[in-house]
Backbone bond lengths (Angstrom), bond angles and torsions (degrees), N, CA, C in turn:
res aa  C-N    CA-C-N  psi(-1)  N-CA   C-N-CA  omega(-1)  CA-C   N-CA-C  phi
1 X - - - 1.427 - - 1.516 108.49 -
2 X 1.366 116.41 124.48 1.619 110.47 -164.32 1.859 88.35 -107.13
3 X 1.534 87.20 143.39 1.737 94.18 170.83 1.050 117.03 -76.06
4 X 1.664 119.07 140.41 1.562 107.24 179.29 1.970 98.57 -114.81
5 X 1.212 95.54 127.42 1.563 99.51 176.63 1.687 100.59 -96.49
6 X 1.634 106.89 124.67 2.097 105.19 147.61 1.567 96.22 -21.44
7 X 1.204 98.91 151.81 1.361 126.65 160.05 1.166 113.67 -66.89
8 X 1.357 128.16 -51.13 1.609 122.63 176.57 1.645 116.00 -67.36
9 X 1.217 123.37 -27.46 1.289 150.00 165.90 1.723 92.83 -39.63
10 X 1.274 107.06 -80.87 1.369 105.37 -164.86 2.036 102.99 -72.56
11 X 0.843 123.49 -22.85 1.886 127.29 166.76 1.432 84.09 -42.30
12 X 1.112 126.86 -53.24 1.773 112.63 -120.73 1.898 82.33 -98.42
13 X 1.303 113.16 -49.02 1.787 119.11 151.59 1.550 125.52 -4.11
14 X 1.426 76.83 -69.82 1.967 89.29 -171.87 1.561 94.54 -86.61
15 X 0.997 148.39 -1.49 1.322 133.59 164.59 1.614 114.82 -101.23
16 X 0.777 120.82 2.49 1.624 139.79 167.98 1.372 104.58 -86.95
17 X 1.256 92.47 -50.87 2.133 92.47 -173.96 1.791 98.67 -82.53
18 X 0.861 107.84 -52.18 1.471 103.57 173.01 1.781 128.25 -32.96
19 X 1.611 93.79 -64.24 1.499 100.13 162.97 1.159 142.04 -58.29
20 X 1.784 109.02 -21.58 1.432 116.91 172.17 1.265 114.38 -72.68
21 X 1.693 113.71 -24.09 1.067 92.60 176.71 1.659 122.86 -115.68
22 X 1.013 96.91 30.55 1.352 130.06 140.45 1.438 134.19 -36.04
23 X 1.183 96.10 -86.87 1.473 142.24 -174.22 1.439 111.96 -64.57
24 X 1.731 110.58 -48.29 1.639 126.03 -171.73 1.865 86.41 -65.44
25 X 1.625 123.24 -56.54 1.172 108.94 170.93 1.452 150.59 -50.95
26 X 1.188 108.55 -41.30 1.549 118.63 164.88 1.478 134.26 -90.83
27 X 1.406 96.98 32.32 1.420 108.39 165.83 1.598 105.23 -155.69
28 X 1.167 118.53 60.71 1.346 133.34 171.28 1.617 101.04 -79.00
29 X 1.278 95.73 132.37 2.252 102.89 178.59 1.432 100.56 -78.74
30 X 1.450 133.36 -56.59 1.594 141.10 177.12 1.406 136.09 -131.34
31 X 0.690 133.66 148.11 1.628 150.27 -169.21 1.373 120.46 -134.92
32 X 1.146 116.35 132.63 1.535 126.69 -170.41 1.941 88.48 -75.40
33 X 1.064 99.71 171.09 1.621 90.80 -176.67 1.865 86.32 -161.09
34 X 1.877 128.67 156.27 0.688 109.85 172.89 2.059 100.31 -104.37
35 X 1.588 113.63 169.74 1.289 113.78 173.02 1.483 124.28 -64.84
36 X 0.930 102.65 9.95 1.976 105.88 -164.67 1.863 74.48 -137.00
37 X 0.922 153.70 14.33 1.397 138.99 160.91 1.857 111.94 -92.93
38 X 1.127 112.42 -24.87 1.835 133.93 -179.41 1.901 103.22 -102.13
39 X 1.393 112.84 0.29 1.458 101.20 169.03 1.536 104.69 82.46
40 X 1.987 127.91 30.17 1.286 113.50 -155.68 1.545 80.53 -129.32
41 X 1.710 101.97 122.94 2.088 101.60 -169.20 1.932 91.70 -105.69
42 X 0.931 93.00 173.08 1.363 120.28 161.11 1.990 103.47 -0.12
43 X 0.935 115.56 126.07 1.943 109.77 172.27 1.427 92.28 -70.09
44 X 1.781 77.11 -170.72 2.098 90.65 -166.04 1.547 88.67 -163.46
45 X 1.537 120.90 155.91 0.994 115.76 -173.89 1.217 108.25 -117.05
46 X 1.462 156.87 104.98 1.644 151.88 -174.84 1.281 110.12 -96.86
47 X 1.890 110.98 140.43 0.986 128.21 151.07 1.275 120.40 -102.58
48 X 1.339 116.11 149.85 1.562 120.58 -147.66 1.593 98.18 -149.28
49 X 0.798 118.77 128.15 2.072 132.53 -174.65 1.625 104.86 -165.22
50 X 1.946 82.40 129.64 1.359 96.52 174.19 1.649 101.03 176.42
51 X 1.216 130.90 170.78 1.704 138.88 -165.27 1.799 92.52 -108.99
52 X 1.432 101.03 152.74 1.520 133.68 -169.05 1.437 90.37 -120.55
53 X 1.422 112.01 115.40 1.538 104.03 164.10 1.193 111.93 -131.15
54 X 1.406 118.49 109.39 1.384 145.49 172.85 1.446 118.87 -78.58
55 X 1.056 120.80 82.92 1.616 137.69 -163.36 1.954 97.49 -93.65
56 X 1.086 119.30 104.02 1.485 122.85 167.74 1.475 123.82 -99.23
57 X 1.360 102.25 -17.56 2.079 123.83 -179.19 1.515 107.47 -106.88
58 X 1.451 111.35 142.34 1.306 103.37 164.64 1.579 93.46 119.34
59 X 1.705 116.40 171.01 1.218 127.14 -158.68 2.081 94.34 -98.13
60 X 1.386 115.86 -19.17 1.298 100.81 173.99 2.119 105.55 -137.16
61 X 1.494 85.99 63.72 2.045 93.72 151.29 1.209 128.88 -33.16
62 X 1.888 118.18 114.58 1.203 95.96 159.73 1.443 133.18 -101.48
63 X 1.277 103.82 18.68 1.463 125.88 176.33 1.759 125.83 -106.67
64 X 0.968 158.27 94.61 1.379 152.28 -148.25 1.514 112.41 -136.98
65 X 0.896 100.04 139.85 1.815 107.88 -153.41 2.297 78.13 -90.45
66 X 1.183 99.09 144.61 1.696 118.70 170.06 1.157 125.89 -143.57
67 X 1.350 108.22 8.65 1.700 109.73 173.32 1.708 92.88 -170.99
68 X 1.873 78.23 153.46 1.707 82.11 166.52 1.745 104.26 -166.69
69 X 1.466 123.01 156.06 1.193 117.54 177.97 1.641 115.57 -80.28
70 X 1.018 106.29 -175.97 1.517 129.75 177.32 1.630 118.40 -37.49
71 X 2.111 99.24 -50.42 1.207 132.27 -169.41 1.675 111.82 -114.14
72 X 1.455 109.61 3.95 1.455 99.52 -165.87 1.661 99.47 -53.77
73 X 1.638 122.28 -52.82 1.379 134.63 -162.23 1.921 121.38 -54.51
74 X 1.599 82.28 -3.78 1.707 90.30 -151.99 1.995 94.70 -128.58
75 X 1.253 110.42 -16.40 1.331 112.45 176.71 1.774 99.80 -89.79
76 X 1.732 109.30 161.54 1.113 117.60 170.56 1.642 113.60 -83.40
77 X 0.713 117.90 -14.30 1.746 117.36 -174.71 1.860 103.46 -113.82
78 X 1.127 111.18 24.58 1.318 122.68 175.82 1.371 101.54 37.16
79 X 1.640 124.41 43.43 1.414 124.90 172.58 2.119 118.67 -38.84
80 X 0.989 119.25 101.95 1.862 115.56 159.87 1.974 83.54 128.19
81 X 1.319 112.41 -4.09 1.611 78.89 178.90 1.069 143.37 -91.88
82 X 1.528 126.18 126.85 1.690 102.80 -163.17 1.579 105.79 -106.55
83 X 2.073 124.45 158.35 0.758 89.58 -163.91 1.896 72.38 -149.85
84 X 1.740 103.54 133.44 1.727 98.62 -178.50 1.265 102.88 -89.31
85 X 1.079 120.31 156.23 1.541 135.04 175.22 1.690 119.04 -117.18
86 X 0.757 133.76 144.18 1.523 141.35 147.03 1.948 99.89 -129.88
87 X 1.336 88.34 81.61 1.954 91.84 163.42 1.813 123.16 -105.08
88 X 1.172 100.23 152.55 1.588 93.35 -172.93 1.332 115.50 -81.81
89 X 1.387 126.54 162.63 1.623 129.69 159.86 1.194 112.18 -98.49
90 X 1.514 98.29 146.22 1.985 81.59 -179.41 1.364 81.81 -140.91
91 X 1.560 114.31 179.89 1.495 124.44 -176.58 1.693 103.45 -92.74
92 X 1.095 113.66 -5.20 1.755 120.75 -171.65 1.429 100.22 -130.90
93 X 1.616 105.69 149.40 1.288 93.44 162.36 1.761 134.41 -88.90
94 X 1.441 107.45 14.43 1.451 122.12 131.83 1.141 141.11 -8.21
95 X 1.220 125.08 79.96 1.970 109.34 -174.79 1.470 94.48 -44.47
96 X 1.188 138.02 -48.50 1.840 133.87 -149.36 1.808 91.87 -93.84
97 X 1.046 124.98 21.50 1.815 133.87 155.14 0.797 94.15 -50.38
98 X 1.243 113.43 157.62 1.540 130.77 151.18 0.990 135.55 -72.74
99 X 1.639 119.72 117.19 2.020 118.81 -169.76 1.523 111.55 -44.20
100 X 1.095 139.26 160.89 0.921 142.68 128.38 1.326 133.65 -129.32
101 X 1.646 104.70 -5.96 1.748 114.10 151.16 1.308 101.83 -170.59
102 X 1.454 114.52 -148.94 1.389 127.62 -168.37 1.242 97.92 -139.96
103 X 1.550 124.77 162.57 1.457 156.33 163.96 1.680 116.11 -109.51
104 X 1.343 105.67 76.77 1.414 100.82 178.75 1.354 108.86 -108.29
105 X 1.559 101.26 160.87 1.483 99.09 -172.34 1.245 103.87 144.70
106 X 1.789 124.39 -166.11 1.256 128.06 -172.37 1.621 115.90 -140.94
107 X 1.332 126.16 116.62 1.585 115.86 163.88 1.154 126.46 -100.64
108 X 1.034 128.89 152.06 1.598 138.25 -174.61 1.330 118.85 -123.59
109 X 1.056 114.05 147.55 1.860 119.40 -173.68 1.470 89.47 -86.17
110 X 1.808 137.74 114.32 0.781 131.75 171.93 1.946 120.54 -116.56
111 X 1.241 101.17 23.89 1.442 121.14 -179.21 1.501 121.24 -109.90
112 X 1.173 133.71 129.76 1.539 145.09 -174.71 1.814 94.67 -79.62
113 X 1.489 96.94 -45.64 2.156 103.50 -164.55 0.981 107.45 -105.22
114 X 1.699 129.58 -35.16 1.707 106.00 -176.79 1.626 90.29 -149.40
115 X 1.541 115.70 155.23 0.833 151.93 176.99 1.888 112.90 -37.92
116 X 1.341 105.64 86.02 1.511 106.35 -156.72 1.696 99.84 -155.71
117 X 1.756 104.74 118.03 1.608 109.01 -158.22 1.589 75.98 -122.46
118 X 1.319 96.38 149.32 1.720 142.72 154.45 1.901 85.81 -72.74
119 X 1.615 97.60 120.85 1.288 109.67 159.41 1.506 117.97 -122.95
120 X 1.149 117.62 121.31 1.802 122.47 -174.49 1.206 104.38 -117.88
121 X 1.181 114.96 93.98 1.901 100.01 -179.41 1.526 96.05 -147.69
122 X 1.643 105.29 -178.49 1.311 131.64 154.78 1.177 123.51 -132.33
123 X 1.540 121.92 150.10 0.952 137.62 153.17 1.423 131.65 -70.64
124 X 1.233 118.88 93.17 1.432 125.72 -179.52 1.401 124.18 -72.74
125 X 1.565 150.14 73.50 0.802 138.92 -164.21 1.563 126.49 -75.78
126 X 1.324 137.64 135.16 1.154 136.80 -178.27 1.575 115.57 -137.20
127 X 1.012 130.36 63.71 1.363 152.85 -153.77 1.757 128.31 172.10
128 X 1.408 130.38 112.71 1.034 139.96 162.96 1.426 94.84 89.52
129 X 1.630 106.29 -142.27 1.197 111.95 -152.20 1.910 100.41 -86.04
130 X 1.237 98.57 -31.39 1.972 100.37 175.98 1.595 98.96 -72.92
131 X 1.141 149.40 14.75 1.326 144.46 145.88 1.634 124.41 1.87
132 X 0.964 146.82 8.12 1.570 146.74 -158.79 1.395 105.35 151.58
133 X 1.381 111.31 9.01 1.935 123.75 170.15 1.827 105.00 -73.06
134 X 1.110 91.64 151.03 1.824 99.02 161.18 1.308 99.97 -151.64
135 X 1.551 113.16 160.49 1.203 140.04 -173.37 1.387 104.92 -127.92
136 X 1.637 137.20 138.61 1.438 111.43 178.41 1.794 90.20 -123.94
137 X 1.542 104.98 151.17 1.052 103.82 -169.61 1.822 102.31 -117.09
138 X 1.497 124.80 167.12 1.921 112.22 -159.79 1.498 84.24 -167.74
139 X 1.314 120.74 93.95 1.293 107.78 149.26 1.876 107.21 -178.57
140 X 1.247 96.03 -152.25 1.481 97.86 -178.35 1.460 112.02 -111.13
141 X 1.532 102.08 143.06 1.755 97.83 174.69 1.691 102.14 -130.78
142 X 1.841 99.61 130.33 1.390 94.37 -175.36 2.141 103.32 -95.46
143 X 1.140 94.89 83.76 1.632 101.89 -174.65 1.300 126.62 -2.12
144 X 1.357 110.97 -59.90 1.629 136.07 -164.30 1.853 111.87 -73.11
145 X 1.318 97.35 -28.55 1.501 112.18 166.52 1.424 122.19 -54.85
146 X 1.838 113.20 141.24 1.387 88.94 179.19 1.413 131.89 -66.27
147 X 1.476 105.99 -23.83 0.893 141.75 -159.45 1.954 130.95 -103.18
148 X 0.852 138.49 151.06 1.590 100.12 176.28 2.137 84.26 -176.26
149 X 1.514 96.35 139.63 1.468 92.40 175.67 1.542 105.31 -134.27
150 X 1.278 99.23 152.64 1.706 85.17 -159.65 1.827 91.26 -149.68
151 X 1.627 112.36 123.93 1.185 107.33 -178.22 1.396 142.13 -40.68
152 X 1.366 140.25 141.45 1.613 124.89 138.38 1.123 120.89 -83.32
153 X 1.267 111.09 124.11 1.926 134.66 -167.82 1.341 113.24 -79.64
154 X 1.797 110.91 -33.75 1.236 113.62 -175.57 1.692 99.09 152.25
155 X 1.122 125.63 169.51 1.370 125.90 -178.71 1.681 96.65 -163.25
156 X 1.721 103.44 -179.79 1.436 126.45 -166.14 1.449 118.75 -95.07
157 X 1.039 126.21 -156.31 1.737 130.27 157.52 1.280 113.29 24.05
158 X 1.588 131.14 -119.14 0.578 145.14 164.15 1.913 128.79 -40.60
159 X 1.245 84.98 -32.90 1.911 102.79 -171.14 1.557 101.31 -102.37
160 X 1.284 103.87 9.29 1.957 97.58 171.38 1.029 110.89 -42.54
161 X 1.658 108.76 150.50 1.552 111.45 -177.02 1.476 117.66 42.91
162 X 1.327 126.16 38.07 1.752 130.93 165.57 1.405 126.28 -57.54
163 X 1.210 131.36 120.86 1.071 104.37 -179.14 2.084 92.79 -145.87
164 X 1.650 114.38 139.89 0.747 99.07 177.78 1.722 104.95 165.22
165 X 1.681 134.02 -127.82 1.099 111.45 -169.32 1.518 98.65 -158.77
166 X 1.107 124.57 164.34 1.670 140.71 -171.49 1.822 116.69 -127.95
167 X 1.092 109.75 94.09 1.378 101.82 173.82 1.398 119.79 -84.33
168 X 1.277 126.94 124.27 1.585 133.64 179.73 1.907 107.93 -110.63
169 X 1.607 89.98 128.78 1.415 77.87 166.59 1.287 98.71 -137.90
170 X 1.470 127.61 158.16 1.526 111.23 170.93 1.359 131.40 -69.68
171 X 1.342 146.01 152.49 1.653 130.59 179.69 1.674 82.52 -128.23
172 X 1.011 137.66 -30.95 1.501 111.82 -179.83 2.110 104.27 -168.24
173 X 1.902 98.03 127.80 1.390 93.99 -174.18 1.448 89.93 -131.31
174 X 1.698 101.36 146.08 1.824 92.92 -174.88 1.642 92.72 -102.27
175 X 1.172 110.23 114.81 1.968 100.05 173.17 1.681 110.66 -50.55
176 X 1.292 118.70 -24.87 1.716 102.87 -159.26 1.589 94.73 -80.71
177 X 1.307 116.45 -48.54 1.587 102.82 172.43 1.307 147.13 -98.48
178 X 1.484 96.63 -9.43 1.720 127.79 164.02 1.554 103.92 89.54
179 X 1.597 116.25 21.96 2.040 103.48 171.28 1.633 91.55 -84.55
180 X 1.150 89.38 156.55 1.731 120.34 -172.66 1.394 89.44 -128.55
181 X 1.900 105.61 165.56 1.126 126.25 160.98 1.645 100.83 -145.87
182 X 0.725 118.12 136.16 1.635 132.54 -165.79 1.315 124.38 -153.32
183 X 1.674 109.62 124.05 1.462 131.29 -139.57 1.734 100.40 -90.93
184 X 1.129 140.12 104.75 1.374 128.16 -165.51 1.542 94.90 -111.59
185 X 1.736 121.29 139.85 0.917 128.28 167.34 1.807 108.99 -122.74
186 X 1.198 115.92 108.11 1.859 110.41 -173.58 1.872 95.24 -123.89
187 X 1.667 73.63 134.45 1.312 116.65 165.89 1.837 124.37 -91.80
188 X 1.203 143.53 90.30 0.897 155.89 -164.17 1.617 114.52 -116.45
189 X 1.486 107.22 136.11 1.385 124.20 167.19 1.446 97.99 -105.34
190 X 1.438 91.02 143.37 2.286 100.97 -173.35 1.627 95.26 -164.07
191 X 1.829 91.21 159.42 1.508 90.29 171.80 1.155 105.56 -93.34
């Protein structure tokens, strides 16, 4: 006994099945993709040197405090304070160096016992061939250390897909007003 469907019955059928599969296609969440399909060749490994100057004194700061807790004023590790930056890079540790980008972004005092900031920033480069590159940097820096390594998360332009690390050390901090200059050496994987 063969089924007989209305005619519109079966229209409305094949456009149901049709659209599903439709639909199942053009809204796919992920796709494997290959690296040479996005224009991404061979990695590369960069070394990167230059001074952080965090200027907090003076008639033009590039550091400015925008938040603070309850206790930041009254704790020793200035626990809750946050503070945005736009500081320059230079090739010297020279304020009158030569730019070669910026440090924008925000750190935070994220320690109750010792002196330890939440750093969220980027590296804005404006010089040579990374010209309109950024690097973003995500981690913790324990200040007082000689030493301090602090991730690369990923970066722009040139530094697409970055991934890799930031060494900070201090070269000069004035205690009475708190500007720093700080010697960064980064190591980066890029396409």
């Amino acid at each position: 006994m063969a089924l007989n469907f209305p005619k519109h019955k079966c229209t409305i059928l094949i456009i149901l099945v049709f659209s599903f599969f439709l639909h199942g296609e053009s809204h796919k969440f992920s796709r494997n993709l290959s690296p040479k399909s996005i224009g991404l060749k061979k990695q590369k490994l960069s070394h990167l040197h230059f001074y952080f100057h965090d200027i907090i004194d003076g008639n033009q700061p590039t550091a400015l405090v925008v938040a603070q807790s309850a206790i930041s004023n009254t704790s020793r590790t200035g626990f809750g304070l946050v503070v945005m930056i736009d500081d320059a890079l230079t090739v010297g540790p020279e304020p009158s160096s030569k730019i070669v980008g910026r440090a924008q972004g925000i750190y935070a005092s994220a320690d109750l016992s010792e002196v330890g900031m939440l750093m969220v920033m980027n590296y804005v480069f404006v010089e040579g061939k990374y010209n309109g590159s950024t690097l973003s940097i995500l981690g913790r820096n324990s200040v007082f250390s000689p030493a301090r390594e602090l991730p690369v998360v990923g970066g722009s332009g040139l530094f697409r897909f970055a991934r890799g690390y930031a060494l900070a050390k201090t070269h000069f901090f004035n205690l009475s007003n708190g500007d720093a200059v700080v010697e960064y050496n980064v190591y980066v994987q890029h396409y």
